[in-house]
C-alpha angles and dihedrals in degrees: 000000000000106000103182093044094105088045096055117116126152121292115240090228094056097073083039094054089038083058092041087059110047086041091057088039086059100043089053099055086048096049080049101055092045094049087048088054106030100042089071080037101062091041082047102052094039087060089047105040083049083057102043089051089051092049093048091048094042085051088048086051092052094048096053087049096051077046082053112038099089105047086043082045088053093049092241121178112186118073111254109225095221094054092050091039090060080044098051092046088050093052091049101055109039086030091236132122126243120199124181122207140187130233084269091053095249113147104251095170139027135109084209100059143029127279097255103022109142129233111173087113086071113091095210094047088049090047082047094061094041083065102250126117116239137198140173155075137307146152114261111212089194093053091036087222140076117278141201117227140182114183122193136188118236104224132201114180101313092327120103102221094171154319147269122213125180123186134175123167114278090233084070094058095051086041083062093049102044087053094053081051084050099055090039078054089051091049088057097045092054088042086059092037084055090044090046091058102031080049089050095045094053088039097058089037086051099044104036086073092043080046100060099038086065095052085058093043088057094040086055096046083060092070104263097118090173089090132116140177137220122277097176093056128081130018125319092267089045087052095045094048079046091058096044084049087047092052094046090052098049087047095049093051089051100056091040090049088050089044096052086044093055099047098043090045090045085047096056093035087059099054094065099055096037088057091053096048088047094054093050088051093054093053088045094058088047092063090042094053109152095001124110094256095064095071079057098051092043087060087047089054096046090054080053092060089040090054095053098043075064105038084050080046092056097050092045084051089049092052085044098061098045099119081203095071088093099202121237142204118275135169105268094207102038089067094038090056082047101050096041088054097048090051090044102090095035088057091046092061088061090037094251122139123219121211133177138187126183131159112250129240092030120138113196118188110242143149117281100276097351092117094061093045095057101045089054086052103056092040094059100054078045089063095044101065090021105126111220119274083022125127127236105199119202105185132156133229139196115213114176115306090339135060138227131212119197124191100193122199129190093215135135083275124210130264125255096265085042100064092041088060102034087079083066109103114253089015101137118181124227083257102048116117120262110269102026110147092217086232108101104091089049084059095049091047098050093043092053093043092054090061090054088259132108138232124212140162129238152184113264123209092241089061090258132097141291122199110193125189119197117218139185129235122223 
């Protein structure tokens, strides 16, 4: 049996994870699309960015040598200030070093090195006066590290006079390049920042309206069928989802209306004519007194009085199930003493005891007289199976912010499967008492439902039942 079933709502976390979800479904899409897109991008751009630092510093080469061209033409010596101040400020600020040779590969300018210096053991320099640009990448025994070269003639006319070399460590260039990857990083991860939110923003606009459809579809399997939802309110799929609900409820209240009205007009319309037929068997076993018929007509009379305990049965159900009996606080302990009292002479005609036990001062919320009701109820299928000098125990529990009442027989008990089934109308058990209208725990649980609680049946100790009602407490 599901005990909780009456005291489900929606968990808050269920709108939040809904949202969570859609959110992280869009964010992926989005981080797909941009590694898709991104991943060609990065091997892209590191080839072009390379090439664009080569180019600048190849173009830098080729302007110191035009700088150049006329003091190495003349066959100057001595460094001209002008020229290495132009050079220092250039190293400082791209961090690279600049050498200037002559045709016969003597260092003629360089803050770096000294006039003279040769450097005709240097490939690039050689390739340089050949007349020929180089660049490229080597390891340098006098740095102990990879560097990064271009290598320029100094031209004058056709004649090569010199040549221009500039070097930075190679880590520098991929430094360059790995910072360009870093800002192309910090693009996507405000893309995705945007997407998250714009994802957060159409998830909760999407699922605040599905949220609180939910809320009025449980509502309304609750029983208020009263309920509606909004049909102004989501997107154009969520209001139309709104308007079909809003149909199927009005169209369910209406059948369940016209079913309760039947069966509480049918109800009312039966006991007229009953009384009257039972009366008339009563008068008939009167005239057949000590004949062979009377022990007919007294069945028949019996079935009567069968037929009205149901048909009294049908129109508490149908009480029972009126969503508009709004339930209301009542001392828990107050109704179980009074009920125990009123079954106690009835029980000690069979030899059966009845005890109770209730805290004191509890209110439970309940329908107006729906408590009593159900403790009769259960009682009196108690007393049915109850074997003499047994006990039938009727005792109260709090159980965290609820209560539960048990009503506990000593009786032959049901079976598993039985007790799932003997809250079915009209399910009556092999042990049940001639003329029960099988009616009596679907009208404990529907009492007890329509006050938010539950009703079950259990095992009892004894080997019995026992028949257990959840309440809330106000």
């Amino acid at each position: 049996m599901d005990r909780v079933g009456a005291w489900r709502r929606i968990p808050a976390g269920d709108a939040v994870g809904m949202r969570l979800r859609i959110t992280a479904v869009l964010v992926g899409i989005v981080l797909l699309v941009l590694l898709v897109q991104d991943v060609p991008l990065v091997n892209h751009l590191q080839t072009v960015e390379r090439d664009r630092l080569v180019t600048k510093l190849e173009r830098d080469a080729f302007i110191i040598a035009g700088r150049v061209e006329e003091v190495l033409q003349a066959g100057g010596e001595a460094p001209d200030p002008a020229i290495v101040g132009i050079i220092e400020r250039y190293e400082d600020s791209e961090n690279v070093s600049v050498v200037v040779t002559d045709s016969s590969g003597a260092a003629v300018f360089g803050p770096d090195f000294e006039l003279g210096e040769d450097f005709m053991n240097r490939p690039e320099v050689v390739t340089a006066l050949e007349g020929r640009p180089s660049t490229g990448e080597r390891n340098s025994v006098t740095l102990g590290t990879d560097l990064f070269f271009v290598a320029v003639p100094v031209l004058s006319g056709d004649d090569v006079v010199g040549s221009v070399r500039i070097t930075t460590v190679a880590a520098a260039i991929d430094d360059e390049v790995r910072n360009r990857i870093i800002g192309l990083g910090a693009v996507v991860l405000i893309s995705v920042a945007i997407a998250a939110a714009a994802a957060a923003v159409l998830a909760w606009t999407v699922t605040r309206p599905l949220k609180r459809l939910d809320e009025v579809t449980q509502r309304l399997a609750a029983g208020d069928l009263g309920e509606r939802a909004d049909e102004a309110e989501g997107p154009p799929e969520v209001r139309s989802l709104s308007k079909s609900f809003n149909d199927m409820s009005s169209r369910l209240e209406q059948l369940v209306a016209r079913q309760r009205a039947f069966a509480g007009t049918a109800s009312h319309q039966l006991r007229t004519p009953l009384t009257a037929l039972r009366l008339r068997l009563e008068s008939l076993a009167s005239s057949v007194e000590g004949t062979p018929q009377e022990r007919d007509v007294l069945a028949a009379v019996a079935e009567t009085d069968r037929l009205r305990r149901m048909i009294e049965g049908l129109l508490l159900l149908s009480r029972a199930e009126d969503a508009a009996v709004a339930p209301e606080a009542v001392v828990l302990s107050t109704i179980v003493e009074d009920r125990a009292a009123y079954w106690e002479p009835l029980a000690a005609e069979r030899s059966v005891v009845i005890s109770w036990d209730a805290p004191p001062a509890v209110d439970v919320r309940a329908v107006p007289g729906g408590l009593e009701q159900i403790i009769d109820n259960l009682v009196d299928n108690a007393l049915d199976v109850a074997p003499a000098e047994s006990t039938i125990r009727i005792s109260a529990l709090l159980v965290g912010a609820n209560v539960e009442v048990h009503v506990i027989d000593e009786g032959p008990g049901l079976s598993e499967d039985d007790r799932d089934r003997a809250f079915d109308r009209f399910w009556r058990g092999e042990h049940a008492a001639p003329g029960g209208s099988g009616l009596g725990l679907s009208i404990v649980r529907q009492l007890a439902e329509a006050a938010g609680g539950w009703a079950e049946l259990r095992a009892a100790p004894q080997g019995g039942i026992d028949a257990v009602v959840g309440f809330r407490r106000p």
